[in-house]
C-alpha positions as CSV (number, residue, x, y, z in Angstrom):
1,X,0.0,0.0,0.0
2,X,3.0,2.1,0.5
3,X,4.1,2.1,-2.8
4,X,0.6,2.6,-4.1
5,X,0.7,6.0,-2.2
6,X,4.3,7.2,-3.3
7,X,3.3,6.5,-6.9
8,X,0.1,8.6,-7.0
9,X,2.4,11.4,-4.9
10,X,4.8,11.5,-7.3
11,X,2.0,11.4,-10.5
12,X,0.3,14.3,-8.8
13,X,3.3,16.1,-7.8
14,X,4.7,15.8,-12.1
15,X,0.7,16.2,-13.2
16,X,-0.5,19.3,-10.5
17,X,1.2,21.9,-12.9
18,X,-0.1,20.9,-16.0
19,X,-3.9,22.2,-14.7
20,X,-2.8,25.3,-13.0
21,X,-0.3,27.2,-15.5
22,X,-1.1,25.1,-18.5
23,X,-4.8,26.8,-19.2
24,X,-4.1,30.5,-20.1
25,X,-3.1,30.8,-23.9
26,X,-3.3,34.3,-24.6
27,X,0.4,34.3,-24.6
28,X,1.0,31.2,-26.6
29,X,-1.3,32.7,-29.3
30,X,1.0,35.1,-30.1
31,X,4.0,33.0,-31.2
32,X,5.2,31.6,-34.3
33,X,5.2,27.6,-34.2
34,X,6.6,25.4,-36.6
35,X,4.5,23.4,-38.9
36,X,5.5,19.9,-37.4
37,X,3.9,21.3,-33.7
38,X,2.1,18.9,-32.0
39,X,-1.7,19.2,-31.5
40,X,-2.4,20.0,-27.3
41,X,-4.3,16.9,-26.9
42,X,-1.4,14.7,-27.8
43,X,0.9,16.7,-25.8
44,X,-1.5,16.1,-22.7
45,X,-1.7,12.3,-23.6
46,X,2.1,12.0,-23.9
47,X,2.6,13.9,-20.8
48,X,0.3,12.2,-18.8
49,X,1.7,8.9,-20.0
50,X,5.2,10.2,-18.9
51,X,4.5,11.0,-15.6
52,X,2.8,7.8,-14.7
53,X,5.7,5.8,-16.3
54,X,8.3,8.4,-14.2
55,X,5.9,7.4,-10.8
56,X,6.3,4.0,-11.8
57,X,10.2,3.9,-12.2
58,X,10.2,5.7,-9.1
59,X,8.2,3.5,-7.1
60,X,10.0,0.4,-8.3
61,X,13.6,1.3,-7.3
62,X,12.0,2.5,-3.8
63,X,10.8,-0.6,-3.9
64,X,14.2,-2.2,-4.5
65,X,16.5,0.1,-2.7
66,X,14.0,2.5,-0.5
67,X,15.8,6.2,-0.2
68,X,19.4,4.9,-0.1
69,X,20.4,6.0,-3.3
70,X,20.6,10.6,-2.5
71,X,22.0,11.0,-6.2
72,X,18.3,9.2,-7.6
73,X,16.3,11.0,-5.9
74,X,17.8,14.5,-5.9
75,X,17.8,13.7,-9.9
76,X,14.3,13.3,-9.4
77,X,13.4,16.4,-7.5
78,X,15.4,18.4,-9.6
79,X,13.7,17.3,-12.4
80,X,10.2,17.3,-10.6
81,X,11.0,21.2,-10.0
82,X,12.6,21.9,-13.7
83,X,9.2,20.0,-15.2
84,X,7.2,22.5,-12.8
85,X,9.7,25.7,-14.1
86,X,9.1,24.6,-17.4
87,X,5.1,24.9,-17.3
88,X,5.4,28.2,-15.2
89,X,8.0,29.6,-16.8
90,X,5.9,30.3,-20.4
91,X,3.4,32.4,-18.8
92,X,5.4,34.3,-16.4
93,X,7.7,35.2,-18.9
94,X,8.4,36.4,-22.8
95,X,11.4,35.7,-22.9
96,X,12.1,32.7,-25.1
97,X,15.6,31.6,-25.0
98,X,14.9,31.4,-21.1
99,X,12.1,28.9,-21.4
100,X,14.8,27.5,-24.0
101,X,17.5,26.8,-21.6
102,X,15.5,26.4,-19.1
103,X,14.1,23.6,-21.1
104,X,17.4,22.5,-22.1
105,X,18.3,21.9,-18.4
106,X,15.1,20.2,-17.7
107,X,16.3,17.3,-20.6
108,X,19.6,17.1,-19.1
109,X,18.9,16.6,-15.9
110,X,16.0,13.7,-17.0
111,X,19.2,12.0,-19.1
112,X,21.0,12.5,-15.6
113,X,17.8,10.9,-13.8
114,X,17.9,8.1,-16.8
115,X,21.5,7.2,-16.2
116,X,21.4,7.0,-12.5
117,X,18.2,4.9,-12.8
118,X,20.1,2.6,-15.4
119,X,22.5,1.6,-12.3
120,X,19.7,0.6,-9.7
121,X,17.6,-1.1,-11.7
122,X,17.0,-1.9,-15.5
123,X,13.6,-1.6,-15.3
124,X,13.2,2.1,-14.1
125,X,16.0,3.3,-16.9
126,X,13.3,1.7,-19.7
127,X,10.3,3.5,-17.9
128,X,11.7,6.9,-17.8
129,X,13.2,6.5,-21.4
130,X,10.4,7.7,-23.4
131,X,10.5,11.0,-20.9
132,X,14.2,11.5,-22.0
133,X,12.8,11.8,-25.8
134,X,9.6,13.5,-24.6
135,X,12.2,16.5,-23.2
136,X,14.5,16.1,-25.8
137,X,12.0,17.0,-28.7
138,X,10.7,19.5,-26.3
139,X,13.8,21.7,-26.4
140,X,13.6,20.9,-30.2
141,X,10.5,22.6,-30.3
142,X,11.6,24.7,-27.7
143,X,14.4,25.7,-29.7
144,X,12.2,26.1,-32.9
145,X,9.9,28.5,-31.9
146,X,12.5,30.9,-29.8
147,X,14.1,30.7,-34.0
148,X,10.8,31.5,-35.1
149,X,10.0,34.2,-32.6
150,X,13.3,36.1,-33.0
151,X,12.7,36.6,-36.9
C-alpha cells in the first residue's frame, strides 16, 4: 500500500502543474510555431503517459532500494521542480531563449535521472526512457519556436 501512495504522490506532484499554468493561452497565441507542432491533446496524452511511467520507475527502485540512493532521488526532484519551471516559466515570462535553456536543463537533468536509474535497476531506466525523448523533442521545439520568434 506504500508504494501505491508514493506512486500517485509523485503522479500528482509531475501532473499538478499541467492544470494550473497550463490553461491560459493568450500568450502562446501570439507565437510563431513550426509546422511539425504537435496538437495540445497529444501533448496532454504524452505527458500524462510520462508522468505515470516516471511514478512508476520511481516507485520500483523505492521498492528495490528504498531512499538509499541521494543522487536518484535529488535527480528526481530536480527534475520534478525543472518539469514544474518549465510549465510556469511560459506564462510568467516572454522571454524565449529562457524557457529554451530552461528547457534545455530540464532534458539534461532527465538523461541524468535516466543514467542513474540505469545503475539501480533496468527496469526504471526503460520507464523513464520515453520522458528523455519526450524533453529532448521538447527543447527541439523549444528551440524552434524561440528561432521562429526572433525573426
Amino acid at each position: 500500500m506504500k508504494n501505491f501512495y508514493l506512486f500517485f504522490t509523485l503522479y500528482i506532484f509531475f501532473a499538478i502543474p499541467n492544470y494550473f499554468f497550463f490553461t491560459d493561452f493568450s500568450q502562446h497565441i501570439q507565437l510563431i510555431f513550426p509546422n511539425f507542432f504537435l496538437s495540445n491533446k497529444l501533448i496532454g496524452l504524452s505527458l500524462a503517459i510520462n508522468y505515470g511511467l516516471i511514478a512508476l520507475a520511481a516507485t520500483i527502485i523505492y521498492k528495490e532500494k528504498k531512499l538509499e540512493n541521494v543522487t536518484f532521488w535529488g535527480s528526481l526532484f530536480t527534475c520534478l521542480v525543472l518539469n514544474t519551471a518549465y510549465l510556469v516559466l511560459p506564462f510568467k515570462s516572454v522571454d524565449l531563449f529562457l524557457i529554451f535553456i530552461e528547457c534545455f536543463l530540464l532534458a539534461v537533468s532527465t538523461w541524468v535521472l535516466i543514467i542513474f536509474s540505469r545503475k539501480i535497476k533496468k527496469t526504471s531506466f526503460f520507464l523513464l526512457l520515453p520522458y528523455g525523448i519526450w524533453t529532448t523533442l521538447s527543447t527541439f521545439f523549444t528551440y524552434a519556436i524561440y528561432l521562429l520568434g526572433s525573426n
